[in-house]
N, C-alpha and C positions, 0 to 999 in steps of 0.2 A: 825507377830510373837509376843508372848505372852513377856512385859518386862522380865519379871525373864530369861527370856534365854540371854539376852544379857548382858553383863559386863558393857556395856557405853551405857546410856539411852540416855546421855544427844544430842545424833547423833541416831535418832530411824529409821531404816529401811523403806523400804517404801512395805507393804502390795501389792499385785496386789488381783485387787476383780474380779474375773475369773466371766463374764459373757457369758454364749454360747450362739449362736445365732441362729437359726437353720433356716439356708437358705442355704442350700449345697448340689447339685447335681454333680455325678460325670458324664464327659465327655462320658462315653464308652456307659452310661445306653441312654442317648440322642441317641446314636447312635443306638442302639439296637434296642430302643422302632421305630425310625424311616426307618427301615430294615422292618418291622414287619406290618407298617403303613397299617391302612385301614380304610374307612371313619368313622367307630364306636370305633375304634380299643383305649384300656387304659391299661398305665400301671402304678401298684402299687410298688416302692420300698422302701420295707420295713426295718425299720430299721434306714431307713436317715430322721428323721422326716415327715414321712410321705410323699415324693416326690410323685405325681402325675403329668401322662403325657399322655395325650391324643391328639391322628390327628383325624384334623378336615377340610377338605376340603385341601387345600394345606397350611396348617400351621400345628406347632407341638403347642398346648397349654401343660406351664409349671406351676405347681406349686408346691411351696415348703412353710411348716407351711401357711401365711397369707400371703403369696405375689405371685403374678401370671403376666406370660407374656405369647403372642406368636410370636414363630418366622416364617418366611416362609421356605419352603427347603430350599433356596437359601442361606441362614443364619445360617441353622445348619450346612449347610456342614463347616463352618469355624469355628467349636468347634470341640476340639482335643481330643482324646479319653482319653490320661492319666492326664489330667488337670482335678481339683474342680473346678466348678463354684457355685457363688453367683448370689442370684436377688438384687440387688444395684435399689437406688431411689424410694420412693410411687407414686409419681406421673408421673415418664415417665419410668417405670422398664425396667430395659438392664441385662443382662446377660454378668457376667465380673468373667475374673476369679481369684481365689483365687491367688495372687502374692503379693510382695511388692518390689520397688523397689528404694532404696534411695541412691544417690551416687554412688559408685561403689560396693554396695549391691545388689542381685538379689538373692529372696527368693519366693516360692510357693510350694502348695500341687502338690502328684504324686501320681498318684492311678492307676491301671489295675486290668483287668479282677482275673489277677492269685494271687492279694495279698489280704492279711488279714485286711489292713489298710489301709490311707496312709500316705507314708512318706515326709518328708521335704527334699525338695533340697534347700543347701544355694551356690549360685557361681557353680551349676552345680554338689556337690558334695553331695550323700545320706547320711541322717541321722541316715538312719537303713541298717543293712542286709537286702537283697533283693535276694530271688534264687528261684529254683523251690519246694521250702519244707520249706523253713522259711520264714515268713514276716513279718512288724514290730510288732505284737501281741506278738506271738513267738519270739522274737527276746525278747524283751522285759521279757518276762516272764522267759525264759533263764536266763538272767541278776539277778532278785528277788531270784529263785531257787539258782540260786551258791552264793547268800548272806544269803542264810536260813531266810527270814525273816518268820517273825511268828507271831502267834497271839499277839496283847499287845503290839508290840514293836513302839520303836520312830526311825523313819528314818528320815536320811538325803539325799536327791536326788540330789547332784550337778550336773546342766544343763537340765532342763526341759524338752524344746523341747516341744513338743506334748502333753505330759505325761505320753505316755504308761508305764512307769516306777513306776511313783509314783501310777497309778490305777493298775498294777498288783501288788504293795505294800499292796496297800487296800486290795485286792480280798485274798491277802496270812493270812489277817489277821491283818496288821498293825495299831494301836493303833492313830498313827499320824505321818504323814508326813511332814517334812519340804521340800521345792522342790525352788532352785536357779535359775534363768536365767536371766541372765546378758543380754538380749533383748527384749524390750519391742512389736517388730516390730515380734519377733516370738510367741509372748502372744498370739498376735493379731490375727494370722495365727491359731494360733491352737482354739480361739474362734469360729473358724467359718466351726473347723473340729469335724464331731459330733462325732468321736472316740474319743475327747479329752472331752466330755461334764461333765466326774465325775469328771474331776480338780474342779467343782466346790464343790465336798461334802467337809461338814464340819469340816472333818480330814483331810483336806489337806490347809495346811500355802504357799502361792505360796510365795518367796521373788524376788523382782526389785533388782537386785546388783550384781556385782562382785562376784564369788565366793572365789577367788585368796583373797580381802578385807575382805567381811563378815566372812570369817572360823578364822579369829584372831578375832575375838571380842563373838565369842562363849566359853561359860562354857566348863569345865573342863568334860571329862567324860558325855555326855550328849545321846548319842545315841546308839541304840543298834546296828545298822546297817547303814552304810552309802554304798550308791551306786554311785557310780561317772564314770559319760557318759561323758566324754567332744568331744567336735573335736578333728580330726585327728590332730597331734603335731605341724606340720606346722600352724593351725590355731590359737593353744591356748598352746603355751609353757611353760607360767606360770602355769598351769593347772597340768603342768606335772614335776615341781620342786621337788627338797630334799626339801626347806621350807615348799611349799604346803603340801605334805605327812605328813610331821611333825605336822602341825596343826592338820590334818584330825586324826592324832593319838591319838592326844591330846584329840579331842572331840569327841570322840568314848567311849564307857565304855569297864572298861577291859570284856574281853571274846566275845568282839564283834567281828562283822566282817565286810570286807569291801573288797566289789567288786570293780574292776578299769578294766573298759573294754577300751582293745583296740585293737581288730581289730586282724588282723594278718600282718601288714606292715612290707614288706621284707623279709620276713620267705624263707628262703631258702628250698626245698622239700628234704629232706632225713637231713636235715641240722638243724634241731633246729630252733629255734626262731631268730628274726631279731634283731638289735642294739637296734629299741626303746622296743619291749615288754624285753631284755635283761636288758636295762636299768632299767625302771620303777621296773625291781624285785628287782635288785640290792638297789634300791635307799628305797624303800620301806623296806628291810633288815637292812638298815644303820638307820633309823628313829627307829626304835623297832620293828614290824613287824614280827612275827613268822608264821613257818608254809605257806610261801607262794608259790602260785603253780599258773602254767597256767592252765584253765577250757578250754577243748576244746568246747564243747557246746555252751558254752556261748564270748568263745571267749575274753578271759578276766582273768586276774588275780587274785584269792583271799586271800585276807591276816589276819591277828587273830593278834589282841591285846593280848597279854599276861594277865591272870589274875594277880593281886596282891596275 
C-alpha cells in the first residue's frame, strides 16, 4: 500500500508480493484422461497452464509448465477427483495436494466437474456459493455488480481469499484495488490456484493484516467502493461489529457504496431474513448508512454513504 493512504507510517503495513505458480492440476482431469487411456492416447488442458497428460504403457505421464512425473495406475487410483494437486520437489517430483494444514487449521482447494472455479474449504466449510447454476466466478461477479463498481474506481476488498472478488473488480473496470487477508497460509493456497493468477496485476495492493486493525488507520473518504466478504459470523465476529461498520463508513467517499455479503443464515422460508442478515442492516443504519437493502442475487446487503 502506497504511504499517503495510511495515517501512521511510522507502523507500515506489510505488502504481500502475489507470486503464481503454475503447477496445478485438478483431480477429476487425471481421472478422465485415465478412463480414456490408450498406449498413444494425450491430453491437453487448456487453460491450467498448459497441463499435459499422456499413457504410456502402464503409467500416466504428468506435466504441468516445467515440471513433470509419472505415476502407475496403481497410484492414480489414490487422487480424488475434487482435490488441486501440485508437482512438489525437482528432483524426486510427487504429486501432493494443494492443502495446508497447521494446528487445528485445515485448508485446501475444491474443484469438480460442474464448477467455474475452485473454491476454498477452510475446517470443512465453503468459501463460495456452490449449486447447480452458480460457482465461485459468478459468485463473485454477483458481489462487484450489486457494489456498481466501475470504471476508475479505488476499491476496497476485505478478505481476499482467492481473489475472485478483487479480478472481477478489475474486469468491471476498477482503477485500483486494495484487497486484505488476514492469512498468510490462504495467500499461499491461492498462489498455486491459477483462477487466482491476476492477483498479481499491478492494480492490485494485496495487504498481510487484520482487517478489523488496518480499516482504523485508513484516510477519511478514500474509496469508491468497498466490498466486504468475510466468514460466516461464528468465524469472524469482529468483522461484523457497529465499530467495524463505522470505520468502513468512514473510509468510503460519500456516494459510495458498499456490499456486505452474507449468505442467507437462518432465513426462515416465507419469513424474511434471519437474526444476522437482520442484524448487520440494522447495525449498518445506526453507523450512517442509507438506502440499505438485501440483493438477492448476490446474497448480500448493499449500503450508500450519503452524499455531503
Amino acid at each position: 500500500m502506497s504511504t499517503e493512504l495510511l495515517d501512521d507510517t511510522s507502523s507500515p503495513v506489510e505488502l504481500y508480493e502475489f507470486k503464481p505458480r503454475p503447477y496445478a492440476i485438478p483431480g477429476y482431469i487425471i481421472h478422465d484422461t485415465l478412463s480414456k487411456c490408450s498406449a498413444s492416447s494425450m491430453t491437453t488442458a487448456r487453460g491450467l497452464y498448459g497441463v499435459m497428460l499422456r499413457c504410456k504403457d502402464n503409467y500416466l505421464e504428468i506435466r504441468v509448465g516445467d515440471k513433470e512425473l509419472s505415476l502407475d495406475f496403481d497410484e492414480v487410483s489414490n487422487i480424488r477427483d475434487n482435490f488441486i494437486y501440485t508437482i512438489l520437489n525437482d528432483d524426486n517430483p510427487v504429486l501432493y495436494p494443494i492443502e495446508i494444514r497447521r494446528g487445528n487449521a485445515y485448508m485446501r482447494l475444491h474443484f469438480t466437474r460442474d464448477l467455474d472455479a475452485p473454491t476454498l474449504i477452510v475446517n470443512g466449510v465453503h468459501m463460495h456459493r456452490m449449486s447447480s447454476d452458480i460457482g465461485p466466478l459468478r459468485d463473485a461477479n454477483y458481489k462487484v455488480r450489486a457494489a456498481r463498481v466501475r470504471r476508475g474506481h479505488i476499491v476496497l476488498d476485505v478478505c481476499t481469499g482467492l481473489g475472485y472478488t478483487t479480478i472481477a473488480s478489475l474486469h468491471h473496470g476498477a482503477e485500483r484495488v486494495y484487497t486484505v487477508e488476514v492469512s498468510r497460509e490462504v495467500l499461499a493456497i491461492a498462489q498455486l490456484n491459477p483462477w487466482s493468477a491476476k492477483l498479481a496485476n499491478s492494480k492490485v495492493k494485496i495487504i498481510l493484516a487484520d482487517a478489523s486493525k488496518l480499516v482504523e488507520r485508513l484516510p477519511d473518504n478514500t474509496f469508491d467502493r468497498i466490498i466486504h466478504d468475510p466468514p460466516r459470523f461464528s468465524m469472524a465476529g469482529e468483522l461484523y461489529s457497529r465499530d467495524f461498520y463505522r470505520e468502513l463508513f468512514r473510509v468510503l467517499k460519500p456516494g459510495g457504496i458498499l456490499f456486505h455479503y452474507t449468505g442467507e443464515p437462518l432465513r426462515s422460508r416465507g419469513h424474511g431474513h434471519g437474526p444476522i442478515v437482520r442484524g448487520v442492516i440494522q447495525r449498518l443504519q445506526y453507523v450512517g448508512f442509507v438506502r440499505v437493502r438485501y440483493d438477492d442475487r448476490a446474497q448480500g446487503v448493499v449500503a450508500v454513504k450519503p452524499r455531503e
